[in-house]
C-alpha positions, 0 to 999 in steps of 0.5 A: 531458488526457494527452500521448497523446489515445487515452487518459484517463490515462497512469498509472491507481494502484487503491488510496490507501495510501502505496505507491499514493500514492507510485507517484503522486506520482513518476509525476506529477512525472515528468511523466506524467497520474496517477489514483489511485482509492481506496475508502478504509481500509486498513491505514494508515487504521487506525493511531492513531500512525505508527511508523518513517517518518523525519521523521513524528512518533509522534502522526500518525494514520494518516488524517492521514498519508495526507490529507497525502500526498493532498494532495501527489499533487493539488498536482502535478497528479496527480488523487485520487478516492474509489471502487471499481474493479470491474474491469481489462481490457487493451485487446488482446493482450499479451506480457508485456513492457511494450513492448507494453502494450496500454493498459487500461480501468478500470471504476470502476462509474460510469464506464470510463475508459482508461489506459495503464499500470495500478499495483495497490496494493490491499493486504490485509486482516490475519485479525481474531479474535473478540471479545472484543478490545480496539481496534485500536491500543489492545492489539491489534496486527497490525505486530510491527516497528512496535509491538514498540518499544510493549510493552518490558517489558510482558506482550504476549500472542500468539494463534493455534495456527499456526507463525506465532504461535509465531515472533511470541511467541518473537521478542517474548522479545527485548523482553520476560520476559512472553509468553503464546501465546493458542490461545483453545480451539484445537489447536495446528497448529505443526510439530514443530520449532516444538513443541520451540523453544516448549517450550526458551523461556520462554512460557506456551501458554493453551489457553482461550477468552478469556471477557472483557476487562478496560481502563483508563479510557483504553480500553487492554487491562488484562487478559483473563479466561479461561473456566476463570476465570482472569485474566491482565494484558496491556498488548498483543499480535499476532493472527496469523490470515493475510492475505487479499489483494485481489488480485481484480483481479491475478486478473481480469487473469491475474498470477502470484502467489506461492505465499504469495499475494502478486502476482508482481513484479520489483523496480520493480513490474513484474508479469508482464503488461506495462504492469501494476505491483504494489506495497506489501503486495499484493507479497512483502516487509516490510509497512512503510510506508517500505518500501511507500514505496520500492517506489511510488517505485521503481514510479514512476521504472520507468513513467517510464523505461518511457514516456518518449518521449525519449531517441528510440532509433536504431531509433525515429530509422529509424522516426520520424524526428529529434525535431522542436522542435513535440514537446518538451517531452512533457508535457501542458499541464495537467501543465506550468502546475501544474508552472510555477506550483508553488512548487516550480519552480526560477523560482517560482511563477508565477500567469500559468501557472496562469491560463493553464490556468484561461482555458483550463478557461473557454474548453473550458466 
């Protein structure tokens, strides 16, 4: 299946969003046997539109963004699987460096596979407040860069009693003459400095619980009406309760982690285990979808040039010896007659290759 038959895949990819999917798909057209093993949701499953990716239109749903990027990734021979991974374990001792990665076993609960190289792109889940809420995406918000855009002009509500919420509110005066900062019955926790700025900016701090809601016939927030009996109009707003990470597998391995909470990376992705890579919103950084992408394409071309059997260095000549014709091209035959039949190829697509592999596929069965 791979260039190197110790091993299932060359590049193993945990989790299918665009960072995930794009470490992929460059790894793949690198040439290098790629899985990606998704469980599915997400936060850009989640999005009713997409926001600020370049040449995808606004009425693109967040599943249909990401079915088309699934998609790609296969056409190049990567392969995509729903499922779980329960666990990471390398296969023997490492230094830290990626020269020395030992290869990895990847348990997905219905079976074990090896790999040599490991991309975590298991990303986080945003802290959801209790109900009443509107739907996602329909008045409630958890991207401020993405939907600030939505609400010019409109009344946007804020909740949370931390410094976080404070900022987002503050900020959302920028677009906006109608901000409130919804505490919904808690103490606020912000600091001092954060308590004089609320206080020198034009917000409303609503300190009740929210008793009900109230929404359009579309099913977008109107208004919420609070336990003193008031009601205020929203068109929309930011819950700001924290981000829980999915980094059981980043801990099972033993990476660093920010102090926020974030995995440790440098800035390809390389975290500080060899031959283990972390990118999107599991890693410190804007969480966005076209920075998630640059990272996963900046992830891709590092494990590349981590793996690449050629150029042979002079120490690795001394070792090996010159580079025999029988070696190159370094790419599995599999990878080679999806790319050669690719409608992507410089000579066109060829169906004599892919009928190759599947004679072949026959031949094995």
């Amino acid at each position: 299946m791979t260039t190197d038959d110790e091993f299932d895949y060359d590049v193993t990819v945990v989790g299918g969003g665009p960072a995930g999917l794009t470490s992929a798909l460059y790894a793949t057209r690198l040439g290098l046997d790629t899985l990606v093993v998704n469980r599915g949701g997400g936060r850009a499953a989640m999005m009713r539109d997409t926001h600020n990716v370049i040449g995808v239109t606004e009425e693109t749903s967040g599943n249909e963004f990401l079915q088309t990027a699934q998609e790609q990734v296969q056409s190049y021979g990567g392969e995509y699987r729903r499922g779980f991974v329960e666990d990471v374990e390398a296969l023997g001792d490492a230094d830290g460096t990626d020269d020395d990665a030992p290869g990895f076993r990847v348990d997905t609960g219905d079976e074990a596979l090896t790999t040599r190289r490991v991309v975590l792109a298991t990303g986080f889940s945003d802290g959801r407040p209790d109900p009443p809420l509107p739907r996602t995406g329909m008045g409630l918000h958890y991207c401020l860069h993405c939907d600030a855009y939505m609400f010019v002009d409109e009344s946007v509500y804020v909740m949370g009693a931390g410094d976080a919420a404070a900022h987002v509110a503050m900020i959302m005066l920028n677009f906006t003459d109608e901000v409130d900062i919804l505490t919904r019955g808690e103490e606020p926790e912000w600091s001092d400095d954060t308590a004089e700025m609320v206080e020198n900016h034009p917000i409303d701090v609503i300190h009740e619980e929210i008793a009900g809601m109230s929404k359009d016939e579309d099913g977008w927030l109107e208004s919420f009406e609070f336990e003193d009996g008031t009601v205020r109009e929203y068109k929309g707003g930011f819950p700001m309760y924290g981000s829980d990470y999915h980094a059981e597998l980043a801990d099972a391995l033993g990476l660093e982690r920010e102090d926020s909470g974030e995995v440790a990376v440098d800035d390809h992705g390389r975290t500080s285990l060899g031959g283990v890579y972390a990118v999107g919103d599991l890693t410190p950084g804007h969480n966005q979808i076209p920075v998630a992408m640059g990272e996963g394409a900046k992830c891709g071309i590092a494990i590349h040039m981590d793996m690449r059997a050629f150029p042979r260095s002079a120490d690795e000549i001394d070792d090996l010896g010159p580079v025999d014709e029988s070696e190159v091209p370094a790419i599995s035959p599999e990878l080679m007659a999806t790319a050669v039949a690719h409608e992507g190829h410089a000579a066109g697509p060829r169906e004599d290759a892919a009928d190759a592999v599947g004679d072949e596929a026959t031949a094995d069965d």
